[in-house]
C-alpha positions as a printed Julia matrix, in Angstrom:
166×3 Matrix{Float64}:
 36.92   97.57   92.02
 36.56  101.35   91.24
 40.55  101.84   91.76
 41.66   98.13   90.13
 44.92   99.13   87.31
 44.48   95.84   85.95
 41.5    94.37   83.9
 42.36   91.09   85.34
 41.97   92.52   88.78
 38.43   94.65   87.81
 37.17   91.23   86.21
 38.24   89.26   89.24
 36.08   91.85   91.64
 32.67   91.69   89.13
 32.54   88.12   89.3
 32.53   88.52   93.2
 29.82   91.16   92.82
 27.94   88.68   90.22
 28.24   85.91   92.57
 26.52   88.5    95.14
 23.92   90.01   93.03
 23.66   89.98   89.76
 21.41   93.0    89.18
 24.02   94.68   90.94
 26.45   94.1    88.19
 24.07   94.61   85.64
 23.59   98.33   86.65
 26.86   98.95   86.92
 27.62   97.66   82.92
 24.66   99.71   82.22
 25.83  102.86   83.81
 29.23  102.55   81.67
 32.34  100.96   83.3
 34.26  104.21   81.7
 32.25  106.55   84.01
 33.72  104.93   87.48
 36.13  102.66   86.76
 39.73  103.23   86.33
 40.87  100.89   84.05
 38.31  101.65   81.54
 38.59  105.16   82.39
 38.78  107.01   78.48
 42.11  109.57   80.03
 45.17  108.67   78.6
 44.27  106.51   75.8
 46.8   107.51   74.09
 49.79  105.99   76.05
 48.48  102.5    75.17
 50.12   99.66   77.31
 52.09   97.2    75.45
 53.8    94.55   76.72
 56.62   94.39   73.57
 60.2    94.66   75.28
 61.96   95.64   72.22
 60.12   99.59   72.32
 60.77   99.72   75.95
 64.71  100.9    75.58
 65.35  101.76   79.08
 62.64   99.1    80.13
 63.22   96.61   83.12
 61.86   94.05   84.83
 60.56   94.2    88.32
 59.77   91.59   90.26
 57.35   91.88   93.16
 55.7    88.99   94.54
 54.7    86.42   92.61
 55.02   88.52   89.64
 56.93   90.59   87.07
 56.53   93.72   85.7
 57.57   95.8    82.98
 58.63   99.32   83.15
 59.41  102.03   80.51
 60.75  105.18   81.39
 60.96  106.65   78.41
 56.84  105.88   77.96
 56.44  106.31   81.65
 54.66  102.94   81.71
 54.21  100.05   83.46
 52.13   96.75   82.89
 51.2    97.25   86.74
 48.91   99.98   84.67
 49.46  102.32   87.84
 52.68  104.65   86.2
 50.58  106.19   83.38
 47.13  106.59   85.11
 48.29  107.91   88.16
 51.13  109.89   85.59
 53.64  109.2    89.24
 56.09  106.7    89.46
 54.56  103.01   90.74
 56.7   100.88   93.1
 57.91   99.0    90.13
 59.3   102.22   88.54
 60.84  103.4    91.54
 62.72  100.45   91.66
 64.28  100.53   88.0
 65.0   104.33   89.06
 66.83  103.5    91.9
 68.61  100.6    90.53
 69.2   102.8    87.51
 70.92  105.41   90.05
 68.62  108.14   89.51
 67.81  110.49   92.63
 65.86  113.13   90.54
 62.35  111.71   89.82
 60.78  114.73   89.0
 60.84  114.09   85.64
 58.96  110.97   85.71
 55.73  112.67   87.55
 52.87  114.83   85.56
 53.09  118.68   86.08
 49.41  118.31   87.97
 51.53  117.46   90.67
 54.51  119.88   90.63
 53.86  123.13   93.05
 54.26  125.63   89.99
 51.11  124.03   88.55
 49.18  124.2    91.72
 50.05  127.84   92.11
 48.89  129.01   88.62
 45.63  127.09   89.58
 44.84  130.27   91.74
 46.49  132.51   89.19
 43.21  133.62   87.85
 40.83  135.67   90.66
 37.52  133.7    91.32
 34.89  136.35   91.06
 32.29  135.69   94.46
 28.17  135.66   93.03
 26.68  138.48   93.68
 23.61  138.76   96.24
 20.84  137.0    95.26
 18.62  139.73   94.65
 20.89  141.13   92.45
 20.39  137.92   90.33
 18.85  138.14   86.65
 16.76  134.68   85.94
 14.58  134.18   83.14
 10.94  134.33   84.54
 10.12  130.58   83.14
 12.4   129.52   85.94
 11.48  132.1    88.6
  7.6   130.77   88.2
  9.0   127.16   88.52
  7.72  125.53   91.53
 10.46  122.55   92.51
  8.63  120.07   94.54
 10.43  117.28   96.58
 11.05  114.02   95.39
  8.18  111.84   96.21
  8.84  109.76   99.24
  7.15  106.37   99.24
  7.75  104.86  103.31
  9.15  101.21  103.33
  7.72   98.32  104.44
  7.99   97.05  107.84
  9.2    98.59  111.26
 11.74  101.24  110.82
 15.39  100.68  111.83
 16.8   102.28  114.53
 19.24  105.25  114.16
 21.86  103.87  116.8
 23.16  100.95  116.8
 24.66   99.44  119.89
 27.42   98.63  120.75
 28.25   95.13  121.9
């Protein structure tokens, strides 16, 4: 449900979880369907899907079963939704690549995934803390006693750790 490209797919999986427990799905609207879920994720908003052929110039359709696709290149979007989250080429896009001839699909994929941007990750030296005594904390939070969450014991006989095998 977390990973679903397609709203159709992510409303398809929440009527299952409805179906299960509804309280279930009500804490999940309340904690925000942006926070966990891909397809309402707020990255990328700006490379908004459309499904109009005519601004798709090297656009093609795919078909894989049961259904068609459409891909952009130019955009690097498809209506599979996975080509401009994941910012790789989908299945779908691969496919109008190859049938377009192209071997070089570097183009197509984000620089997060090129080595050159992986490499200037670690450009910049991580500094190690220092020893904790040599720590400087304001004295409101050095006189701060954390206590543990409280811990209220179930009902009933505990479970067992291991479970057997049959």
């Amino acid at each position: 449900m977390a990973k679903a490209y397609r709203k159709e797919n992510f409303d398809t999986l929440m009527a299952k979880v409805d179906k299960v427990d509804h309280m279930v799905k009500e804490y999940l609207e309340d904690a925000g369907y942006e926070k966990w879920s891909r397809v309402h994720s707020t990255v990328n908003r700006g490379r908004m899907m459309t499904s109009n052929i005519a601004e798709c110039i090297n656009g093609c359709l795919v078909e894989a079963p049961g259904r068609r696709y459409i891909v952009c290149l130019e955009r690097k979007e498809s209506t599979c939704g996975r080509f401009q989250l994941d910012e790789i080429p989908c299945a779908h896009a691969i496919a109008v690549l190859k049938d377009k001839n192209v071997t070089d699909m570097h183009p197509y994929c984000s620089d997060y995934y090129k080595p050159d941007t992986l490499a200037k990750t670690y450009e910049v030296p991580m500094v190690p803390m220092p020893d904790k005594e040599d720590w400087s904390a304001p004295s409101n939070v050095v006189d701060e006693t954390v206590w543990p969450p409280r811990y209220k014991r179930l009902a009933g006989r505990p479970r067992k750790r291991r479970k057997k095998c049959r």
